[in-house]
C-alpha positions as CSV (number, residue, x, y, z in Angstrom):
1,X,12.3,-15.7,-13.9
2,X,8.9,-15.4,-11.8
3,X,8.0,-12.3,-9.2
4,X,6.3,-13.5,-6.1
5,X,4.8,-10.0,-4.2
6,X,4.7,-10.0,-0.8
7,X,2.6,-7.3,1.0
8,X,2.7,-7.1,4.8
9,X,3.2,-4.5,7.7
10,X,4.2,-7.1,9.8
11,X,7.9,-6.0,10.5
12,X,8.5,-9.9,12.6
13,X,7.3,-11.4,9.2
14,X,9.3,-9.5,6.5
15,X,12.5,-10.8,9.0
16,X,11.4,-14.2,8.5
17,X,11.0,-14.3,5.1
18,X,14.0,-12.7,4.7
19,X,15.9,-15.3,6.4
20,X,14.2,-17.7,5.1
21,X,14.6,-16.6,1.1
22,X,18.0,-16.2,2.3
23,X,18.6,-19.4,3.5
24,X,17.3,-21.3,0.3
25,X,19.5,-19.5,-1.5
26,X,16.7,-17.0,-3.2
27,X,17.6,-14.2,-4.8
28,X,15.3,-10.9,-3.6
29,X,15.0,-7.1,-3.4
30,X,12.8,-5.3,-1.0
31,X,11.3,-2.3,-2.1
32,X,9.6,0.2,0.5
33,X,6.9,2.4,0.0
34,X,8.1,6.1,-1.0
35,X,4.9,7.4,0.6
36,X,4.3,7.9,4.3
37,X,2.1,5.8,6.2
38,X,-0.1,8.7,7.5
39,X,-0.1,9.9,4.4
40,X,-1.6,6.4,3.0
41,X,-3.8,6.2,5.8
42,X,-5.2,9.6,5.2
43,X,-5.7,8.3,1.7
44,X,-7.4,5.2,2.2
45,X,-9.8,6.4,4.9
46,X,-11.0,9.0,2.3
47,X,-11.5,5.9,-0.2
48,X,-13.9,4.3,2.4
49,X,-15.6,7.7,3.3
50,X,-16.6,7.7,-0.4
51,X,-17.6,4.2,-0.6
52,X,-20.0,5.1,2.3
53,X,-21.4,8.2,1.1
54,X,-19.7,10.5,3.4
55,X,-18.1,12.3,0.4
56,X,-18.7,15.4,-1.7
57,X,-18.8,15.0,-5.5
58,X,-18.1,17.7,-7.6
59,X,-19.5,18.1,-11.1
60,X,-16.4,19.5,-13.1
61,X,-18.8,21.0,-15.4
62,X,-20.0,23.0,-13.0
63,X,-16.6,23.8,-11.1
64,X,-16.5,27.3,-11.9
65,X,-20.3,28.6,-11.6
């Protein structure tokens, strides 16, 4: 058995790979994200504000002085 991972937004393209793994005869599963999308967005515009240097680090050795 081999997994092929298929990552796209694109709601027209998940239908046609569905129908199309479908009419192969391919057996799949779709799994959907448990998290929100604004929540992920949130998440991964705090990812590039660090990778800028728009971010605040905190030195957990000094957390509590």
């Amino acid at each position: 058995m081999s997994t092929i991972i298929i990552k796209t937004e694109n709601k027209e393209r998940i239908k046609l790979i569905r129908l199309f793994l479908e009419a192969i005869g391919v057996n799949f599963q779709v799994e959907e994200s448990p998290y929100n999308e604004a929540y992920i967005a949130k998440i991964q515009k705090a990812e590039q504000d660090m990778k800028e240097g728009k971010g605040t680090k905190v030195d957990i050795n000094n957390l509590w002085k």
